[in-house]
VOGU-3710 file (C-alpha; in Angstrom, 3 decimals, decimal comma):
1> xxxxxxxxxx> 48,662/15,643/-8,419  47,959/18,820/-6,298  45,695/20,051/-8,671  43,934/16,927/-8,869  43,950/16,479/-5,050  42,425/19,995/-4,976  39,558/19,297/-7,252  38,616/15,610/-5,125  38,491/18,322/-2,046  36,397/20,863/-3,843
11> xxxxxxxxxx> 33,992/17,628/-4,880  33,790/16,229/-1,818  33,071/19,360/-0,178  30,250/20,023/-2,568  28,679/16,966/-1,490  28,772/17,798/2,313  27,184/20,908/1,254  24,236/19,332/-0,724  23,568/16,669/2,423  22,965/20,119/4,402
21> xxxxxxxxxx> 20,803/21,405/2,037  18,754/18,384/1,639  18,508/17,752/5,029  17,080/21,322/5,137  14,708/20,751/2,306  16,588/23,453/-0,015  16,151/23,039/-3,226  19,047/26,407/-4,214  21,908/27,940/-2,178  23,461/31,565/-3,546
31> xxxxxxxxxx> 26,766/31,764/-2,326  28,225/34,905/-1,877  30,986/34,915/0,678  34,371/35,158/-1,531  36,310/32,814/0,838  33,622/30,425/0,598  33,442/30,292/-2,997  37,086/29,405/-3,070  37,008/26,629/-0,679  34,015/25,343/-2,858
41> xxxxxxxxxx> 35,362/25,865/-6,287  39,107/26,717/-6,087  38,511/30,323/-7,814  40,109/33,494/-6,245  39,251/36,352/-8,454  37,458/39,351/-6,461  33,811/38,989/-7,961  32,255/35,945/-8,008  28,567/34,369/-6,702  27,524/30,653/-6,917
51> xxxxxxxxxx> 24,341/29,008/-6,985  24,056/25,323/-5,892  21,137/22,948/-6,639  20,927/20,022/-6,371  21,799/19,030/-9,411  24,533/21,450/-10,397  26,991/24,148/-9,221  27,375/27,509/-11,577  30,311/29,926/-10,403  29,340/33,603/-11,472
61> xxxxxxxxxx> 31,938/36,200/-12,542  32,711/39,090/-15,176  34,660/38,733/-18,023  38,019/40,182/-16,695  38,340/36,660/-14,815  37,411/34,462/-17,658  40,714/32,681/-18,156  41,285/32,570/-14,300  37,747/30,724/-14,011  38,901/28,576/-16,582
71> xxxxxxxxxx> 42,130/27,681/-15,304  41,132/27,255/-11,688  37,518/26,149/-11,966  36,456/22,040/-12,297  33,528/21,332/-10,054  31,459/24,326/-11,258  30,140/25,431/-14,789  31,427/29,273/-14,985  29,062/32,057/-16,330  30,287/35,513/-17,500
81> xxxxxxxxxx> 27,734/37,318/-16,439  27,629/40,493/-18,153  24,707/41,770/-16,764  25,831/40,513/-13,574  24,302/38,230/-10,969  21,132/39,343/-10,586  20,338/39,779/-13,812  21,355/36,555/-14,430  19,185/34,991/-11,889  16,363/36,024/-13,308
91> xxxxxxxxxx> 16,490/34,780/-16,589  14,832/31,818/-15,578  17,664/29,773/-17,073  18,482/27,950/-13,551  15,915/25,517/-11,965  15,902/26,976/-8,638  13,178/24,603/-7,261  10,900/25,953/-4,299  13,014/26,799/-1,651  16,298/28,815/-2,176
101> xxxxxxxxxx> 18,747/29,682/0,638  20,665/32,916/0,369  23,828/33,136/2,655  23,077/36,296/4,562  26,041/36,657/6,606  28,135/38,325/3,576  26,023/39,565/1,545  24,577/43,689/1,417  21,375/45,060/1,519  21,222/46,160/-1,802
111> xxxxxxxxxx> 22,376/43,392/-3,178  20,074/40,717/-1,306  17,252/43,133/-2,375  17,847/42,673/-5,752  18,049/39,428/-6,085  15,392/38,979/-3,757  13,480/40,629/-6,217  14,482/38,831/-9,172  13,307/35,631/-8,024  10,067/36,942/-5,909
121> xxxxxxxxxx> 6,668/35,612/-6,844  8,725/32,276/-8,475  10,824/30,729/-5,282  10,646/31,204/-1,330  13,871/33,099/-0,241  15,484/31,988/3,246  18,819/33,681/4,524  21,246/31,413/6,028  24,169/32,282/8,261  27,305/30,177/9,050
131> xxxxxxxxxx> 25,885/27,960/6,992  29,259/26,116/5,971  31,418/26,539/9,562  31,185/23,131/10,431  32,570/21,941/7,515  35,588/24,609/6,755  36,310/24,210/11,134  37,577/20,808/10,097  40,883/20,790/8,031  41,530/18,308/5,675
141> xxxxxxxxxx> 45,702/17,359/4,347  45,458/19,438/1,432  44,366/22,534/3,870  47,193/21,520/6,580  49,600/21,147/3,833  49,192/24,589/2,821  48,668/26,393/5,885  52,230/23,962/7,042  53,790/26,037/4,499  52,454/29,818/4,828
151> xxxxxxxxxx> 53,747/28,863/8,596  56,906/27,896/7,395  56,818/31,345/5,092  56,201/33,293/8,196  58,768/31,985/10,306  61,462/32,462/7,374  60,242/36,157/7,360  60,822/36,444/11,126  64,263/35,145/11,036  65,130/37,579/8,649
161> xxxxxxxxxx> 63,469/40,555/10,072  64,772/40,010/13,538  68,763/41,140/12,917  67,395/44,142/11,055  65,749/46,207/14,447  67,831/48,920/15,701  67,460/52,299/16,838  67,915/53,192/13,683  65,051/51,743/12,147  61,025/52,304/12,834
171> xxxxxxxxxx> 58,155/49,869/13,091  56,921/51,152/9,364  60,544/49,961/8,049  60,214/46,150/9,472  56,520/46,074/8,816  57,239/47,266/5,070  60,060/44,786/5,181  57,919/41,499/6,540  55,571/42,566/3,839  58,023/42,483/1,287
181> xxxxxxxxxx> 59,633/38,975/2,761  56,528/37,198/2,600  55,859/37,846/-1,246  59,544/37,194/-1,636  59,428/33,864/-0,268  56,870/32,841/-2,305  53,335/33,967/-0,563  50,494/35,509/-2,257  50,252/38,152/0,144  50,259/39,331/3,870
191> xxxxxxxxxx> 47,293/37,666/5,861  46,606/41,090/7,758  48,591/44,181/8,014  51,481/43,405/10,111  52,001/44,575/13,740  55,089/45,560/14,906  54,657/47,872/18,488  57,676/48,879/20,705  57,391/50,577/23,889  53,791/51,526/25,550
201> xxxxxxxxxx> 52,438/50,940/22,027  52,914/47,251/22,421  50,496/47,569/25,047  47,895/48,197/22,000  46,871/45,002/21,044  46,233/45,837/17,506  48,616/49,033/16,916  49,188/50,192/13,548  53,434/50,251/13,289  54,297/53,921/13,249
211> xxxxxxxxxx> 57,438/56,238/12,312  58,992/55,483/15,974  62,107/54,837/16,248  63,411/51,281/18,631  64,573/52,424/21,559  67,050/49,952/23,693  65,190/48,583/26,710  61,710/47,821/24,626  59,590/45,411/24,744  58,449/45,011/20,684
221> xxxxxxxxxx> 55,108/42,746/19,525  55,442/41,620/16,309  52,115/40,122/15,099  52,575/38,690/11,442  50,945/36,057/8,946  50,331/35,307/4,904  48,340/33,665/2,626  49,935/30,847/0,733  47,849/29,196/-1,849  44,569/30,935/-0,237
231> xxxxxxxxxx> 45,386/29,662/3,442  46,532/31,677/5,894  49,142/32,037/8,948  49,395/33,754/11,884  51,663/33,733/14,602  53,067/36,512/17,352  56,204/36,804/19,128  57,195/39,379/21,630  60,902/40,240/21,150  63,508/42,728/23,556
241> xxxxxxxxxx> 65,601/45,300/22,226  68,439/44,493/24,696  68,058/43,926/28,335  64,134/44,938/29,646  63,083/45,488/33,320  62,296/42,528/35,769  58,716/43,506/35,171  58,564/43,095/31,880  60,306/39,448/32,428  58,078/38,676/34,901
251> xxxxxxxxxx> 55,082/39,357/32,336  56,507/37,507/29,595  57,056/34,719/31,652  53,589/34,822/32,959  52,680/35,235/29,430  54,509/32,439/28,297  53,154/29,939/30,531  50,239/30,628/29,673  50,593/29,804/26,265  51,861/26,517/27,202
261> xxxxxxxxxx> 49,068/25,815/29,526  47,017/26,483/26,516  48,798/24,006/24,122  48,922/21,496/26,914  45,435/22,154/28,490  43,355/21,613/24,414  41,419/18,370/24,099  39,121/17,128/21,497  35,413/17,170/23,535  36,132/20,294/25,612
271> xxxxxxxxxx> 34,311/23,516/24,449  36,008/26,673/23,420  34,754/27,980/26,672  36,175/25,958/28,701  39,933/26,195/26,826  39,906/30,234/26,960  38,484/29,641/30,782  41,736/27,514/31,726  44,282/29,863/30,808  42,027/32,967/31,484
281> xxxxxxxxxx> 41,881/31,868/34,952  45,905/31,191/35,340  46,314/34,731/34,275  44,073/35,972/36,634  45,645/34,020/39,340  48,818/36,022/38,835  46,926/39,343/38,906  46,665/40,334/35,363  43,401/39,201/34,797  42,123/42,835/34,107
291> xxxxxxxxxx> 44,896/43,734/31,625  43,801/39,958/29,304  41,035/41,720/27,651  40,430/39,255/24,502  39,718/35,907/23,650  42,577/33,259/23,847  42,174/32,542/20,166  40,115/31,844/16,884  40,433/29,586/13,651  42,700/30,353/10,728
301> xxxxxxxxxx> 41,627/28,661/7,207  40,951/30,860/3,999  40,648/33,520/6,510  42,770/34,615/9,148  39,380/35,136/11,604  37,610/31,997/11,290  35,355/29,849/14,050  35,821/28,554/15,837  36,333/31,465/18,916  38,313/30,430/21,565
311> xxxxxxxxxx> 36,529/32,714/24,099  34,153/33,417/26,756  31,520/33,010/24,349  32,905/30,380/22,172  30,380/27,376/21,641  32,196/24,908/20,004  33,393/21,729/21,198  36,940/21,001/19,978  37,322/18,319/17,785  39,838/16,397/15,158
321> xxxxxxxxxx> 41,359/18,847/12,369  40,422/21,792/13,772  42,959/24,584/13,684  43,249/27,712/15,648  45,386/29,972/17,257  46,592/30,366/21,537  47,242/33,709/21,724  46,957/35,063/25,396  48,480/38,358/25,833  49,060/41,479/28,951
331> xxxxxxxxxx> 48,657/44,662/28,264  49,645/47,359/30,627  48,854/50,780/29,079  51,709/52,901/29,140  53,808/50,302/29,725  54,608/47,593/27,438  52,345/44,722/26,374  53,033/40,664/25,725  51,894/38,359/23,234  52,628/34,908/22,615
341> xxxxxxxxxx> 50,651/33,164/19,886  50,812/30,057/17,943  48,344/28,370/15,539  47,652/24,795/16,667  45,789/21,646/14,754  43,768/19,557/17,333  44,628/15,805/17,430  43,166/12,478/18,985  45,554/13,419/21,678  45,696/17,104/22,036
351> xxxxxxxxxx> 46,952/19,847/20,050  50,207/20,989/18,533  51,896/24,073/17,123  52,723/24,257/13,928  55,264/27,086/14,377  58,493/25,968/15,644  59,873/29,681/16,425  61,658/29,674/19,719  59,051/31,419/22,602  61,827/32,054/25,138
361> xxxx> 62,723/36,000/25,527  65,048/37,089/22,430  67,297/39,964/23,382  68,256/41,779/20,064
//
């Protein structure tokens, strides 16, 4: 049933995408983004184009994925392309029509040269960028079913980590070790690198976890997520290594609150703007304004870094199904640094978490 559930998504999506094109008088669309290719067709080997007309969908790869295509591949007619994409192209075997889109936004020169070139003199080539956001913003059950459960994954993993900091560890051991918990538990991998800072290098917002040893008195960031049946997770929790300064609790709190505003404060209508504006200003109010230096949040999907950007430049109004994180944070260099981040789904009535990992101030 999940497989078949997957394929009704993969068909309905297609149509979505051929309303768009139509509407834009495209008779082609190359596909070459990787993530979008999977949300379209269900395939998740490394090499893959796809061309959609408006009559049929072809999914492009080599021959080392040939039984993958064919085990994971329903809504698209898969070509081993030997001579690879371009060459393929060009044979002259795919009515391309007049107009044909190519998605510019992840795609290289060279390559959009090429198959620019292949086609030149027979169809009109227009790039396209974030062509398909609107449509992968919105999540449907199948997509909150998985991303439910690489949440669920992730929050396993942090229970188990947790007990296992001491001075006697470093933040390589517990990153190698969430790493190792996620694929354990039954993920396909981690969504990014994990983050694990102690110390002044929590005030880093994206440190790389070093050879340091915890030290007792620490505030520690740990910044973790992984892909589950393509979807991803992502959450952050900011943890003590037994008792921390009143500073540092006064931060967290801050911190904390924050984050709640920003569950509490999402509504379907509002822009991203004004969301990362409401808790942006809170912060400020308590004089850290300076030390939040990036946006409250963004969309998870395929991708850990989707839209829509929950910034001071993000555009979109929130609606129904869309998913992204809360994630305000302070960040006093040389000091110690706070995050707090959950991923939320927007509803009718406002958004809610899907982690359920206590956000009070753990003392290890």
């Amino acid at each position: 049933m999940g497989s078949e559930q997957s394929t009704l998504h993969q068909k309905e999506a297609l149509r979505m995408v051929l309303r768009k094109m139509m509407s834009q008088a495209l008779d082609a669309m190359i596909v070459t983004d990787l993530a979008v290719i999977r949300w379209l067709t269900g395939f998740s080997g490394s090499n893959a184009r796809v061309l959609i007309t408006r009559d049929k969908c072809w999914l492009f790869t080599d021959f080392r994925y040939k039984e993958q295509a064919a085990g994971e591949v329903s809504v698209a007619e898969t070509v081993i392309a030997a001579d690879g994409f371009a060459a393929e192209l060009g044979s002259g075997r795919y009515p391309l029509g007049e107009l044909v889109a190519l998605q510019s936004d992840h795609v290289t020169w060279h390559e959009a040269t090429h198959l620019i070139e292949q086609i030149l003199g027979k169809q009109r080539v227009i790039p396209v960028d974030s062509f398909f956001d609107e449509f992968r913003m919105l999540k449907n059950e199948i997509e909150l079913a998985k991303m439910r459960r690489a949440v669920e994954i992730s929050e396993l993993v942090l229970e188990r980590v947790l007990p296992l900091i001491s001075p006697s560890v470093t933040e390589l051991d517990i990153a190698a070790e969430i790493s190792y918990q996620h694929k354990k538990l039954g993920a396909e991998k981690d969504s990014f690198d994990p983050i694990v800072a102690a110390g002044a290098r929590s005030a880093m917002p994206h440190a790389t976890p070093t050879k340091a040893r915890f030290r007792s008195g620490e505030l520690i960031v740990i910044d973790i997520g992984c892909i589950y049946e393509g979807y991803a997770s992502d959450q952050t929790r900011t943890v003590a290594l037994g008792p921390v300064s009143r500073e540092a609790r006064e931060v967290y709190r801050i911190v904390q609150e924050a984050q709640a505003l920003g569950v509490a404060s999402a509504r379907c209508g509002m822009t991203a703007r004004e969301l990362d504006d409401e808790v942006r200003r809170f912060i400020a109010g308590h004089g850290y304004g300076d030390e939040f230096g990036h946006g409250l949040g963004h969309g998870v999907g395929l991708q850990v870094h989707e839209e829509p950007r929950i910034s001071p430049k993000g555009e979109h109004t929130l609606q129904e199904n869309m998913l992204f994180t809360i994630e305000p944070g302070i960040y006093l260099p040389g000091k110690f640094g706070v995050r707090i981040e959950d991923t939320v789904v927007m509803g009718l009535n406002g958004a809610t978490s899907l982690q359920r990992f206590s956000k009070e101030l753990i003392e290890l």
